[in-house]
Every structure is written in C-alpha cells, then in structure tokens.
C-alpha positions as CSV (number, residue, x, y, z in Angstrom):
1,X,-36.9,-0.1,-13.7
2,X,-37.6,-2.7,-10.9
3,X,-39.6,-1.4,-7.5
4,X,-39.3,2.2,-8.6
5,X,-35.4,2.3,-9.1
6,X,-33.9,3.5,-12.2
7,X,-30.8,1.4,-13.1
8,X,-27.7,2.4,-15.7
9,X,-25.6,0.2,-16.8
10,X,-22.3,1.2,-18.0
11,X,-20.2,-0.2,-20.8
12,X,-16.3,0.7,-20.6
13,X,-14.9,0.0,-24.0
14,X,-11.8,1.9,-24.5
15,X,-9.5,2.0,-27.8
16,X,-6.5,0.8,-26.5
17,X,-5.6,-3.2,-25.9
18,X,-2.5,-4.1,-25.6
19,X,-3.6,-7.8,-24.8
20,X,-5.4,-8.4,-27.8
21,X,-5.7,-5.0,-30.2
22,X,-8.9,-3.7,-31.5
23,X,-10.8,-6.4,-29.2
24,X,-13.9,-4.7,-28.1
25,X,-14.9,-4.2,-31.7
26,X,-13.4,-7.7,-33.1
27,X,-15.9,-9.9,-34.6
28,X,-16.4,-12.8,-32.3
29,X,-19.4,-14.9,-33.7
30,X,-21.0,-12.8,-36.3
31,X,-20.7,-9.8,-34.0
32,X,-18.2,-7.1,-32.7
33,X,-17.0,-8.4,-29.2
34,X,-18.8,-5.0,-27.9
35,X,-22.6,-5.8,-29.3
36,X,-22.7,-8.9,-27.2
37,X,-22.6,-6.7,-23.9
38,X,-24.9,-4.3,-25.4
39,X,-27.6,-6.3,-26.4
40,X,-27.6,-8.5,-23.3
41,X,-28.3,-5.1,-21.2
42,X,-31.0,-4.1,-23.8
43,X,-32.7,-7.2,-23.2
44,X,-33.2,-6.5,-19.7
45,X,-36.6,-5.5,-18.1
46,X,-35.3,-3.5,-15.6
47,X,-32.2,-1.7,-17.1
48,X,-33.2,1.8,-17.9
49,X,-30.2,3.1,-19.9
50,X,-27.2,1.7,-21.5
51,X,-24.2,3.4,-22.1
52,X,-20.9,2.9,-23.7
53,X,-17.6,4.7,-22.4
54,X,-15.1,4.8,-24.5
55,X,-12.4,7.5,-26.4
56,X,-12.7,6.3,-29.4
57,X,-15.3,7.4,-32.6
58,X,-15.1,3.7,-33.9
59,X,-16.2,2.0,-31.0
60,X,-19.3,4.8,-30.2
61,X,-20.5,4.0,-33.5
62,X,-20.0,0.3,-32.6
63,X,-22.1,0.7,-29.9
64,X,-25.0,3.2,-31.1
65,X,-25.5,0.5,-34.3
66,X,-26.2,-2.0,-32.0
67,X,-28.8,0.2,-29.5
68,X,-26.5,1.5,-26.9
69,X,-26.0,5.3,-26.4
70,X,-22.7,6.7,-26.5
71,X,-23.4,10.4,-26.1
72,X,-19.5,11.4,-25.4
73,X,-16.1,10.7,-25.7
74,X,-14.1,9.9,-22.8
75,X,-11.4,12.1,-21.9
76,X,-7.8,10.6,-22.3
77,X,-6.9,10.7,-18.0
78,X,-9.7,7.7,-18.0
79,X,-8.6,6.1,-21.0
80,X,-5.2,4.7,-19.4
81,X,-4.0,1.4,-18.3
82,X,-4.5,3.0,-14.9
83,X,-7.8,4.7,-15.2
84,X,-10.3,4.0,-12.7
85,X,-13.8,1.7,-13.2
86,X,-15.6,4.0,-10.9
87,X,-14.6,7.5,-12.7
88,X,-15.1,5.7,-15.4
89,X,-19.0,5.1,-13.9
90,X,-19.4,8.5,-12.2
91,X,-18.5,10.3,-15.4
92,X,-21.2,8.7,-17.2
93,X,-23.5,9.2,-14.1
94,X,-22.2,12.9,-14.0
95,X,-23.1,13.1,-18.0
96,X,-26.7,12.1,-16.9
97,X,-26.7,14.0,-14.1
98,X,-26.5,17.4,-16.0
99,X,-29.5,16.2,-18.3
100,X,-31.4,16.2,-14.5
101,X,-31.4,12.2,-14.8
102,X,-30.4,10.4,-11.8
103,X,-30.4,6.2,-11.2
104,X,-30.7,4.4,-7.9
105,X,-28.5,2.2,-8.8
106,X,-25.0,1.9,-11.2
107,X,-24.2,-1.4,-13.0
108,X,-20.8,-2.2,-14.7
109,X,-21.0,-5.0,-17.3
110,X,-17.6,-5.6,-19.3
111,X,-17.5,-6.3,-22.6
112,X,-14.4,-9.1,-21.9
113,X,-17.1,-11.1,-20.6
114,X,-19.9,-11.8,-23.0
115,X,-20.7,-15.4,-21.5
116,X,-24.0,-14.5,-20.0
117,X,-27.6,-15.9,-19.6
118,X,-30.4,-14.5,-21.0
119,X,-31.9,-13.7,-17.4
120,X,-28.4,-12.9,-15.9
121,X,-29.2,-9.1,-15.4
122,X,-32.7,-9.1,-14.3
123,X,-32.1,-11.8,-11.7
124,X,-28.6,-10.2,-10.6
125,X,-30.4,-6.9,-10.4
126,X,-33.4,-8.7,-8.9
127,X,-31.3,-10.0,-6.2
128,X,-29.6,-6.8,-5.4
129,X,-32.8,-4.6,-5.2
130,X,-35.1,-7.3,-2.9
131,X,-31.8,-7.6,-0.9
132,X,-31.1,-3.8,-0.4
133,X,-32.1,-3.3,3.6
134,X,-28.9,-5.8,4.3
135,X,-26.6,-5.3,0.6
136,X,-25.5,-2.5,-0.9
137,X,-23.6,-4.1,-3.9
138,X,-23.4,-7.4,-5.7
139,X,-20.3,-9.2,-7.7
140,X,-20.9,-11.7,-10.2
141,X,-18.8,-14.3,-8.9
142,X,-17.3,-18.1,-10.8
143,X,-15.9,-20.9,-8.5
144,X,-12.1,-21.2,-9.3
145,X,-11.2,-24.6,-10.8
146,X,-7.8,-25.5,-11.4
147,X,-6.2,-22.4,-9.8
148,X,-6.9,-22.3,-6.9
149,X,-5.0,-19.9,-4.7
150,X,-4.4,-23.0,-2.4
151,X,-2.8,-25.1,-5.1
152,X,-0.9,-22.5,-6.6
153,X,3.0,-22.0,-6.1
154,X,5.6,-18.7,-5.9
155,X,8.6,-18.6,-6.4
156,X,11.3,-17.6,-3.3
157,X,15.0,-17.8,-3.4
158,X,15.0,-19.6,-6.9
159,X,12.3,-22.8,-5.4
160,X,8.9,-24.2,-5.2
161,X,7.2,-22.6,-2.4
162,X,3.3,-22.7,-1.7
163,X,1.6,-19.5,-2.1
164,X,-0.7,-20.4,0.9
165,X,0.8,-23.0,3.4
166,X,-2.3,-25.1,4.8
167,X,-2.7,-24.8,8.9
168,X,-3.7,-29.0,7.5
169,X,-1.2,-31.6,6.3
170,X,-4.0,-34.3,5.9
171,X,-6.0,-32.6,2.5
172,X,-4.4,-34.0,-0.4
173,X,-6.8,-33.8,-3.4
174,X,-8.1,-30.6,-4.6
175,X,-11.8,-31.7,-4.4
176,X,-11.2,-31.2,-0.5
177,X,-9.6,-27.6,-0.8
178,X,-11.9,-24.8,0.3
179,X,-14.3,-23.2,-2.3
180,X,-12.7,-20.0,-3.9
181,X,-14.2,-17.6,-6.2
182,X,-13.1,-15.5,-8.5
183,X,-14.9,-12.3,-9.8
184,X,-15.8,-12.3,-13.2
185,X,-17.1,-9.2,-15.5
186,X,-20.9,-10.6,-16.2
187,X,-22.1,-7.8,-14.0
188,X,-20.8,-5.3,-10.8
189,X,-24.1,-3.4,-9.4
190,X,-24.3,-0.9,-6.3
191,X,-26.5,1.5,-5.1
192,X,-25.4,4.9,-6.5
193,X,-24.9,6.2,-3.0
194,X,-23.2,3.5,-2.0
195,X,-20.7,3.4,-4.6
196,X,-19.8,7.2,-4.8
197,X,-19.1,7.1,-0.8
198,X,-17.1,3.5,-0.8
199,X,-15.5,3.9,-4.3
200,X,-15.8,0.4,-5.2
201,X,-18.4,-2.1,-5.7
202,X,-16.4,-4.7,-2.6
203,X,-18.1,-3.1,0.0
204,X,-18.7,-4.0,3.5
205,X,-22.1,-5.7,2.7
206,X,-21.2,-6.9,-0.9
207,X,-23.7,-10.0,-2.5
208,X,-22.1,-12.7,-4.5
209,X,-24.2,-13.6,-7.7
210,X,-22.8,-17.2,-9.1
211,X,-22.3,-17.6,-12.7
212,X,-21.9,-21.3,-13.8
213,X,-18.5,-23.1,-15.1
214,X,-19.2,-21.7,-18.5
215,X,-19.2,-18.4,-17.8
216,X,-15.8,-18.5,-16.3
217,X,-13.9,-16.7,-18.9
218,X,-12.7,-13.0,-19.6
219,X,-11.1,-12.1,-22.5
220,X,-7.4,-10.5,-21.8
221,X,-5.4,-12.5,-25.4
222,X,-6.4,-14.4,-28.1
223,X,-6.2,-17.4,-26.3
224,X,-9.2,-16.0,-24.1
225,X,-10.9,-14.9,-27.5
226,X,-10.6,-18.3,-28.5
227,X,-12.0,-19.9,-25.5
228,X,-15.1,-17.7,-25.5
229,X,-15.6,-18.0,-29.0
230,X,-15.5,-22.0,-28.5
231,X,-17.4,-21.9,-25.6
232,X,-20.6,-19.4,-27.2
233,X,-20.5,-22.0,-30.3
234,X,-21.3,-24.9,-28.0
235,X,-23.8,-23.1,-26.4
236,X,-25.7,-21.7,-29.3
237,X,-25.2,-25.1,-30.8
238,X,-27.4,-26.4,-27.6
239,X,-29.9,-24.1,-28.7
C-alpha cells in the first residue's frame, strides 16, 4: 500500500503458447519463466496482492510455490488467442470483489517480460500514485532501436515502399529520426475506476515509465527466450 491505496497486481499466465510451448513455466535461469514475475511483485513495498490468472493446474501450482496466489482457474472464453487483458484483470478484481476486497488501483505485469529492476514497481507505482490529480494510468515504455516505424518498409504492388514517408528529405541517419517507443510488459497500472470505464490502460491521460535498453525484450519464440536468458546472465554476472 502506498498513501492509503491498495494495489493488485495481476499475473496472466495461460496454458497455451503457440510461439514457444509451455513457456510461462520453462526454466529460464534456474527458475520457471513465471517465478521471475512473481517474485519481482512480491518484492514490492506497495503491492498488496499478487495474483496469477491462468487455466491451467500446472501453472497455479507454479505460481503458489513461488508466493503468488492463484485462487481460481480461468474460464476457457479468457483463455483464447483473443481473450482480453482487461477481463482478464476485472475477473480477478471481481474474484476479490466477492471476498469484500477492493484495490485503488490494477497493475498488469507479464510474465514475457522478466527484465526488470529491483525498484521497477515501487517507483512505477510511485510515479502513478503522486501523479494521480493529472494521470490516471501509466505504460512502461523502451525507446525503439533499430525498428523504428520511420525506417521500416511495406510492401505495395510487389516494391519497397516506406511505411511512413517523411514531410523531410534532408534526415538521413537514424540518430536524427524522431524518438519512438514501444510498450513493453514490465508493468501496465491504472486506477481501478479508470480502467473499468476506459477499458484499457492508453487512456487519455496515460504516463510513460522508461525502462532502459536492457529491458527491451518480450518473450514471443525461442529466439526471445534466448535473448532474455543472455541478457539476465550478463546482468547477474554484474552483480
């Protein structure tokens, strides 16, 4: 709890991956892809419940060994390709709801994104709450690098074509390009209200919280898992 608002965070971990099978409970440096998520959120100070959603028995076991709760089983309309975040969220918060606990404030952290600081959460949530007279959600947000939407290219009639054709002829390198980001899964966070009237966490007065170059990875293949897996054994190695 920070300034008197209780905070959930929700975990969705669902059973089926067709990217990369099983990978919310593969074993990515000495732990199940999940646990990272769940112990980052544990080790918040403000965070006052941690949930996984998921369908499946293995992965709420998963989640309960490592200190999350997992009190249900999601039903199979959220457990699609096309199944919503938000439900996803708001049938948690519902779950809670009927136990007569209610949170200020929803957080989404996804468990395809484990590349997060130790103070990440607090200082996301931090930022959030001390902003909340002019903000009503926050997106962690990475600076896009190579792809940028001004470099890349589609495809029309069988050619080359820019995907955004620059009002400028004169900018050349990509160091002059404009600064894009690019939101990654470290953490999503609204004000309960907020979210269950807008339905997503890009509202009108949405905060950017910047992760660093590092953190610029979610994990959608096993080239991803191999990336993140490279990139957590640097950093440990650093410490």
């Amino acid at each position: 709890m920070y300034k008197n608002k209780r905070i959930l965070v929700v975990i969705p971990a669902r059973g089926g991956s067709k990217g990369l099978p099983g990978k919310n409970i593969k074993m990515l440096m000495g732990k199940p892809l999940l646990a990272w998520s769940v112990e980052q959120a544990l080790a918040s100070r403000y965070i006052d419940k941690v949930v996984v959603s998921t369908d499946s028995e293995m992965i709420a076991s998963v989640a309960k060994r490592y200190g999350a709760e997992a009190p249900f089983l999601r039903p199979k309309k959220l457990a699609s390709d096309g199944a919503s975040s938000i439900d996803v969220i708001f049938h948690a918060a519902d779950y809670y709801g009927k136990q007569n606990e209610f949170f200020d404030y929803l957080a989404l952290l996804e468990p395809t994104s484990p590349l997060r600081k130790t103070d990440d959460m607090d200082n996301a949530l931090k930022l959030l709450i001390d902003n909340s007279g002019s903000a009503d959600s926050l997106v962690s947000v990475g600076e896009i690098q190579l792809e940028s939407p001004y470099i890349a290219k589609s495809i029309i009639d069988g050619y080359v074509s820019p995907l955004i054709k620059m009002k400028s002829k004169n900018i050349f390198q990509r160091q002059q390009l404009p600064k894009t980001y690019f939101p990654y899964g470290v953490i999503y966070a609204s004000k309960a209200g907020a979210l269950e009237k807008k339905r997503t966490f890009y509202q009108k007065k949405t905060m950017p919280y910047f992760i660093e170059r590092w953190q610029n990875y979610e994990i959608d293949d096993v080239y991803d898992f191999l990336c993140v897996g490279a990139v957590l054994k640097e950093r440990m190695g650093k410490k």
